[in-house]
N, C-alpha and C positions, 0 to 999 in steps of 0.2 A: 135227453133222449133215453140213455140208463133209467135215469130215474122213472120216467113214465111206464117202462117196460116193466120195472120190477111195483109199482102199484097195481097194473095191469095184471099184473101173476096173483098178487096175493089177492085181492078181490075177486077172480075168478079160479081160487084156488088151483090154479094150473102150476104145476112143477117150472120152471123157471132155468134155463142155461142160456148164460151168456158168455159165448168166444167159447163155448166149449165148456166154461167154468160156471159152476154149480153155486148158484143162492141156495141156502137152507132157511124156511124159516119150521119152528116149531107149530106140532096139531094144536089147535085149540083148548082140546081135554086131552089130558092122561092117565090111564088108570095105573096105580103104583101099591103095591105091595110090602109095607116093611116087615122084613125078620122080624125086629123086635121092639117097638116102639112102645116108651114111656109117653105118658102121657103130658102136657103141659099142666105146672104146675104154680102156680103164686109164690111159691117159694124158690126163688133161684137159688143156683147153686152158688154162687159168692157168698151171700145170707149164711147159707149152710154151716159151710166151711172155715168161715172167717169173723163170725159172729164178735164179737169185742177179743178179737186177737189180734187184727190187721198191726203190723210196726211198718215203721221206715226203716229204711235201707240204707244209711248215706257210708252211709257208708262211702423195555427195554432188548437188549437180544440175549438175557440170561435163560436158561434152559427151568422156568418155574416149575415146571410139573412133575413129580416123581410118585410114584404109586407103590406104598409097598406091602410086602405079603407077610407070611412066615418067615422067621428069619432062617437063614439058611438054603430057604427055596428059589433055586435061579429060574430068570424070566426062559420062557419057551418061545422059540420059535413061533411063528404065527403061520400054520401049514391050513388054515379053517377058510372059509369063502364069506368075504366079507359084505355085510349085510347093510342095503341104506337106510337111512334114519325117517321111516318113512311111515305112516303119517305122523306130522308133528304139523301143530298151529299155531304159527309166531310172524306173522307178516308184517309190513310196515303200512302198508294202503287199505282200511278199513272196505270191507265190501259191501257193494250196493244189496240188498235187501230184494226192494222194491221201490215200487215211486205208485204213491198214490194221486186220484184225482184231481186233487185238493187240499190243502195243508188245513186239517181239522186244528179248532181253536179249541177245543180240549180234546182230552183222548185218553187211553192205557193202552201202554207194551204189554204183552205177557209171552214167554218162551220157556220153554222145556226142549228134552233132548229123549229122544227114545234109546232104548238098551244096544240097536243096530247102529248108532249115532247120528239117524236124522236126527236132524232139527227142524222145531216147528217156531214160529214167531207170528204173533196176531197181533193185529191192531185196532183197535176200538173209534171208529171215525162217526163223533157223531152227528144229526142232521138238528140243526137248529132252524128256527123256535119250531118247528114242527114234534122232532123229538121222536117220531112213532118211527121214520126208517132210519134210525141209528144202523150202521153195520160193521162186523169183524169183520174185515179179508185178514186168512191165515197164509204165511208162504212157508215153503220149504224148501231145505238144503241136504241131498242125498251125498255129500262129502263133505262132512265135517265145515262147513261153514264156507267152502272155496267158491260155491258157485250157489245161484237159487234160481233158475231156470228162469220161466219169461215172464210171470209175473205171478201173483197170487193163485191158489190152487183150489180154493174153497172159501164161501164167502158166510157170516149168519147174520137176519136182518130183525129189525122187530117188526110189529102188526099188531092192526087195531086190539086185537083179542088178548094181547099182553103187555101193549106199548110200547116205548122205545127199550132199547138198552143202555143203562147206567152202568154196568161193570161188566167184567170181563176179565177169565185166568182159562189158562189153558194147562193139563197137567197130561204128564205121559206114564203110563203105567203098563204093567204086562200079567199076563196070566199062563196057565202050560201052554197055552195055544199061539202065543205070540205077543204081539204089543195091541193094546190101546187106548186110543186118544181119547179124553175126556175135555169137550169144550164147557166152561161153566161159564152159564149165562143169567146175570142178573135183570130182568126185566121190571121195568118203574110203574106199567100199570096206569099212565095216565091215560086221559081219555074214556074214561070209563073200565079199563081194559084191565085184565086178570092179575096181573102181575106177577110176582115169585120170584124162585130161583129156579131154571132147568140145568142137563145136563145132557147132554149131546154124547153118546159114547158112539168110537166105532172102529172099526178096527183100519188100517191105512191104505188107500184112499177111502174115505167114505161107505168102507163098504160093513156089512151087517150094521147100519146105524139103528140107534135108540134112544128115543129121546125119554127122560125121566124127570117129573116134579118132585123136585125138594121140597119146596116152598110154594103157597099158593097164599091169593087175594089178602098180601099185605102188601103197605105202602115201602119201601123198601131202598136203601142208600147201598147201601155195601157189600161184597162177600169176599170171601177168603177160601180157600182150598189147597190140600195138598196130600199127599198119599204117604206110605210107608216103603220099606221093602222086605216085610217082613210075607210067608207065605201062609195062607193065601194075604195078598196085598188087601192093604186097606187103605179105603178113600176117605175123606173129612172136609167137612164142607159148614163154615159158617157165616151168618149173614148179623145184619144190621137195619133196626128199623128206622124208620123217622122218629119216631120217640121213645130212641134210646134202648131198644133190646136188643140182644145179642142172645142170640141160640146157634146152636150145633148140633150136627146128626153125623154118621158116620154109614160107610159100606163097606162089605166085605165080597162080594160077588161081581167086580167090577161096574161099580155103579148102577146097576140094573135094578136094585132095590133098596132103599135106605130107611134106617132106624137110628136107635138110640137117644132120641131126641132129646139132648142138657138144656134147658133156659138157664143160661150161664149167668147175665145179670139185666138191670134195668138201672137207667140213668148214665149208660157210657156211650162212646163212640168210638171210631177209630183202632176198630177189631183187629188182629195181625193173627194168624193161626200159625203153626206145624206141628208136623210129626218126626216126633224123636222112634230112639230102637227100642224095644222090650214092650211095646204096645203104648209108650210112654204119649201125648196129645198137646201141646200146650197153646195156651192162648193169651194177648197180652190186647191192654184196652187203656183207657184215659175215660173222666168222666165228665159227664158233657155240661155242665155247669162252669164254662170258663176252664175245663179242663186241667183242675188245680190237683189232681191225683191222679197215678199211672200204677196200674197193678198186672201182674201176672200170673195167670193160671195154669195148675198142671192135674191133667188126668191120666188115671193109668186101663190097662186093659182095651186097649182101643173103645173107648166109651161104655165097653159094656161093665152093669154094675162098677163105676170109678172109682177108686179111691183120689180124691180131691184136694188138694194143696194149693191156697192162693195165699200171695203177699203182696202189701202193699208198698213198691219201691220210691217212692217219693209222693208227698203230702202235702203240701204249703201255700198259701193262699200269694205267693210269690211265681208261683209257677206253671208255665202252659207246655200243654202236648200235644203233640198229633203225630202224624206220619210218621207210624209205626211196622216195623218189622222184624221177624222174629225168628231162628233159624235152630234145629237143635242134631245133635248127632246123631244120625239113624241105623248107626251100630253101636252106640255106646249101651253098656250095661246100665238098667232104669237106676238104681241108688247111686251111682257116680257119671253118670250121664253129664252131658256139659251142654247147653243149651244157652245163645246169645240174643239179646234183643235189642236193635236202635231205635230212638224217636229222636225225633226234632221236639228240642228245649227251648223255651225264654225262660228269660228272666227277669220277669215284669218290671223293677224298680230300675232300672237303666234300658230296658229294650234288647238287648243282646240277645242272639237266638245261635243255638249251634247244637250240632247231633251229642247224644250221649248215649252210653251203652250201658245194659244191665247183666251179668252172669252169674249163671249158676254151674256148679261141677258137685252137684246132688241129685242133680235130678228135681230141680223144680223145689227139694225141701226151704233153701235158704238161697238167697242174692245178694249181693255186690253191685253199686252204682258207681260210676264217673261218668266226666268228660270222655268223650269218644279222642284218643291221643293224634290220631291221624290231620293236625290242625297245620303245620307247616308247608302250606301253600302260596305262594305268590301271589293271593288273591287282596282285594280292598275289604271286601269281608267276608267274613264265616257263617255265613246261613245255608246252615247243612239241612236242605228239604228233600222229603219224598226216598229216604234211607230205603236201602233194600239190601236185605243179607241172606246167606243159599251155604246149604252146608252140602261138601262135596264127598263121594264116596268114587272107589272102595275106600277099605281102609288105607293100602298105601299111597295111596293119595290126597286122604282126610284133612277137611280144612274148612272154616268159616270163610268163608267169600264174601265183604263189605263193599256198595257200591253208594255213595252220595251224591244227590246234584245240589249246587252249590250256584245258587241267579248271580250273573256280574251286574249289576246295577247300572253302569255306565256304559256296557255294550250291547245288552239285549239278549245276548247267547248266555247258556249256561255253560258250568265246568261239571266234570263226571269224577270222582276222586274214589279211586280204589285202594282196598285192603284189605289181606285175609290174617287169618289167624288160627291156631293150632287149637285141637279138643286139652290136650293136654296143657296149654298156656294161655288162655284166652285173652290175656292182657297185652299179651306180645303179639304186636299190629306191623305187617311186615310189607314191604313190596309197595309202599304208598308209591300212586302213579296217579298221570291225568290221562286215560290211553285215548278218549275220542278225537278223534284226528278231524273233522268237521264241526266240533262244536255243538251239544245237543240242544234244542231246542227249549225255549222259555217262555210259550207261547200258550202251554197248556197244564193243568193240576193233575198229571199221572204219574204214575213212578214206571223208572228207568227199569225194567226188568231184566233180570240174568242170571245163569246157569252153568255150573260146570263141571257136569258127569260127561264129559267128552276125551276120548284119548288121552285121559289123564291131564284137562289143561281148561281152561276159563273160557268165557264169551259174553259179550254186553249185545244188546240190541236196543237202537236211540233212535231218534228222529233228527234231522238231521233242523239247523235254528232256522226259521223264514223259508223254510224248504217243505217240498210232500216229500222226498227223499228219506228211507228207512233205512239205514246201515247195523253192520253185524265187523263186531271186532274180537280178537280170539289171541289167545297168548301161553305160552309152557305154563303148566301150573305152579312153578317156585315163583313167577312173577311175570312182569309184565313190559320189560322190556322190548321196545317190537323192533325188529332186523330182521334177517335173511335167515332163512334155517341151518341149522348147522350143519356142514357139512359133511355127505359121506367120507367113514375114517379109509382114507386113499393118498396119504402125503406118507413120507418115511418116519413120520414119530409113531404110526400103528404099524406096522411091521412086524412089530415084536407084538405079543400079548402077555403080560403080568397075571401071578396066579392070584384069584378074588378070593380070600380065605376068613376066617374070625376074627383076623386081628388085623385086620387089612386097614391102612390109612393114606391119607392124602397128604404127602410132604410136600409142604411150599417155603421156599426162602427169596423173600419179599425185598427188594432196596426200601422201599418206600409203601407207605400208606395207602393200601390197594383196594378198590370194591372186587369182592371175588363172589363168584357164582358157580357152584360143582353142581350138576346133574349127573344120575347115573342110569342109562337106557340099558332096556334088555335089545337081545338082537332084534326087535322087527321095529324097533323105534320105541315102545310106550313107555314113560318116565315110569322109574321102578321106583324110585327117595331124591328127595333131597339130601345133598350131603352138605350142604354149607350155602348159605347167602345173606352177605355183610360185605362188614368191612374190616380189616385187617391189617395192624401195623408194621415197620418196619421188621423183617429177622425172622427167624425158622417156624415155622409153625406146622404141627404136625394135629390132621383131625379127621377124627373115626368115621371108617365106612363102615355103616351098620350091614352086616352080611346074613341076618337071621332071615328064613324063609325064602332065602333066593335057591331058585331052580339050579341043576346045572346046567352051564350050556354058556354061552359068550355074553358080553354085557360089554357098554361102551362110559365111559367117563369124560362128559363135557366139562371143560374149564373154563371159563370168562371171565379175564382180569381187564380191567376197565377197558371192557369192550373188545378185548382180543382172546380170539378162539383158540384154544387146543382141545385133541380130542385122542385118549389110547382108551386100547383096547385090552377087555381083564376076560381073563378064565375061570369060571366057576367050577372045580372039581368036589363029587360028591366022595 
């Protein structure tokens, strides 16, 4: 019945609402403007840049919590009005999403978070063998992930005039005027039909929409996209053909017009894009001949006139790549920049296949390869597919966010295996969890997508195994434990409040071999630092609260020793 409705619209080009909620598809022709457009050139930019340089890479009821200040400065009375811990995203029962249709046999997640902390989450459900009414339904959540109203809030479909849709990313951006949403839509072009890349910008809900061509009348696999937050923002958008190109263009007026056009390389696949800080661009690929090389590229300038840096991190006629992705610090300074990328590895002479990671902390100059360490799971094997990593800001929050799915072979459902990691330590992999509570699904070739510019704290969005069922799960950003939220400080150990000074630390004297977890909130709840999460042996252990750039004003100190809460309350005097 849906279905005939929305054939019935696009043939008669009639605007389209059903239940109230809005089909989009894209005009047929779009007239598009770029600032500054290079021309396509026979010489890619890999050729360029890399010309005979490319190298390999291989590269109890004891009183635990004491808080102390200055020495000599006694604790103060606590005469202040105490503040809840509020919002914070740590639950234990992953939330429903949506529930579609139909449990699509392939598909792609894609989510992002706007600067007000909506969250948007789409999903790519396609129509087989027909192909042409592929569609996203988008949903959203107006409180940080607790609830997503009654069902999808905006749908985009394909039509004869550009054929189905094969990809699908969603990215949230802002300008002085507020937020907007940028749908990027890859369309396949069968049937005759136009094909390309567009891009759907508008501001939330749907309103001043525009739709924009990237790409036109080629035959087309892939894209990638992702913005800066540098001012004014800039967007970056690259695609993949059937035979093996990879180009990129770039915007700077929120999507409304784009230039720059790189032919990055010919003979690869398996594109991964971002954007780093300092206008820094990087791109990571595999080449499509069996896949026996994996290189990555760095532009600087936001595409305009680049300066171009590619390596090649693994070479060997022993070796396969794909499912690539690539995440880089979008404050770090460009020459020390630190920028991570995963793919899923074999290793042709035995079969063995598992995620590995590449870094750099240059800025794209020079890389670092291994095994991804994150491998101690209860699992029968390590096939770490469809890698996805998100670099989190601001900075007191800053962190590489690692998500894998991981097929169980003998159940049908996949595992989701989490782990982020520091700009300043990239190798140190921390917080490994399994957090979906349903079991994501193994039923389809897209990657798990996630995001965590939220209240200071993470979020996954899966499909739920043999279900149409879309769930959304959310966690503190030190990690991913899910419980109860902490509770407001209201028991007699905040009472008192300790002065928060330079030389402030956390004294713990431990019987036994403890997992310890410090968080330290400002008053309205938002995680200011990490102060500590590990583990910790028997006997005193005294560890710095870094006190640089905190405001004045009250702050709260969470403690978690295997799973038991304390919580006092410190004073910041300026």
């Amino acid at each position: 019945m849906h279905k005939v409705c929305i054939l019935a619209a696009l043939l008669t080009g009639v605007s389209l609402v059903l239940a109230n909620v809005p089909l989009i598809h894209p005009p047929s022709e779009v007239q598009d403007h770029p600032w500054l457009h290079v021309p396509d050139s026979p010489v890619t930019d890999l050729e360029t840049a890399v010309r005979g340089t490319a190298t390999s890479l291989e590269t109890s009821e004891t009183d635990y919590l004491k808080v102390s200040g200055r020495p000599g400065r006694e604790t103060l009375e606590d005469e202040l009005t105490e503040i809840p811990l509020e919002p914070f995203l740590d639950w234990g029962d992953d939330e429903l999403v949506g529930t579609l249709s139909a449990p699509p046999t392939r598909g792609k997640l894609s989510t992002d978070v706007a600067s007000n902390g909506d969250i948007y989450v789409g999903i790519l459900k396609p129509e087989y063998p027909s192909g042409i009414n592929d569609t996203v339904f988008v949903y959203r959540s107006t409180d940080g992930g607790q609830t997503w109203g009654s069902g999808w809030i905006y749908g985009l479909i394909g039509i004869p005039a550009r054929g189905g849709i094969r990809d699908y990313q969603i990215r949230i951006g802002s300008d002085a005027h507020g937020t907007w949403i940028y749908d990027f839509v890859l369309y396949a072009g069968e049937g005759g039909g136009n094909g390309g890349v567009m891009v759907l910008r508008h501001r939330p809900p749907l309103q001043n929409a525009h739709w924009t061509t990237i790409v036109a009348g080629d035959t087309l696999l892939k894209l990638a996209a992702d913005r800066n937050i540098e001012s004014p923002q800039h967007l970056f958008c690259a695609w993949e053909t059937q035979s093996g190109k990879i180009k990129m263009m770039s915007s700077k007026d929120s999507a409304q017009t784009w230039g720059n056009l790189r032919y990055v390389t010919t003979g690869y696949r398996s594109a991964a894009l971002c954007a780093g800080g300092a206008g820094y661009v990087y791109i990571a690929f595999a080449s499509i001949t069996d896949s026996i090389k994996y290189i990555i590229g760095r532009y600087t300038n936001n595409l305009v006139s680049p300066s171009i840096a590619f390596n090649t991190i693994d070479s060997s006629p022993n070796s396969r790549y794909r499912h690539i992705s690539i995440a880089a610090d979008r404050e770090g300074a460009g020459p020390s920049q630190t920028a991570i990328a995963l793919v899923t590895y074999e290793y042709v002479p035995n079969g063995n296949i598992g995620p590995r990671y590449s870094w750099t902390t240059t800025g794209g100059v020079s890389w670092s390869y291994s095994l991804w360490p994150v491998t101690n799971q209860p699992r029968q094997t390590w096939d770490g597919r469809h890698p996805y990593i998100r670099n989190s800001y601001p900075s007191s929050t800053t962190a590489f966010r690692a998500v894998v799915t991981m097929p169980e072979n003998t159940t049908g459902w996949d595992t989701l295996v989490y782990a982020f990691a520091r700009p300043t330590s990239p190798t140190n992999w921390e917080a490994r969890a399994t957090p979906n509570d349903f079991r994501i699904t193994g039923e389809f070739g897209g990657r798990v997508d996630y995001s965590s510019e939220i209240y200071g704290g993470g979020y996954i969005a899966y499909r739920k195994h043999g279900d149409k069922k879309i769930y959304f799960d959310g966690w503190n950003w030190t990690g991913v434990e899910e419980g109860e939220k902490p509770a407001a400080p209201r028991n007699e150990n905040t009472r008192t409040a300790t002065l928060l000074c330079e030389d402030a630390a956390l004294n713990l004297n431990l019987p036994h071999s403890t997992t310890v977890r410090a968080i330290l909130y400002d008053g309205t709840g938002r995680v200011v630092r990490e102060v500590f999460n590990g583990t910790l042996g028997a006997g005193n252990h005294r560890v710095p609260i870094r006190t640089e750039n905190l405001a004045q004003g009250i702050y709260f100190l969470n403690l978690d020793l295997n799973n038991k809460s304390q919580t006092t309350k410190l004073v910041r005097l300026k």
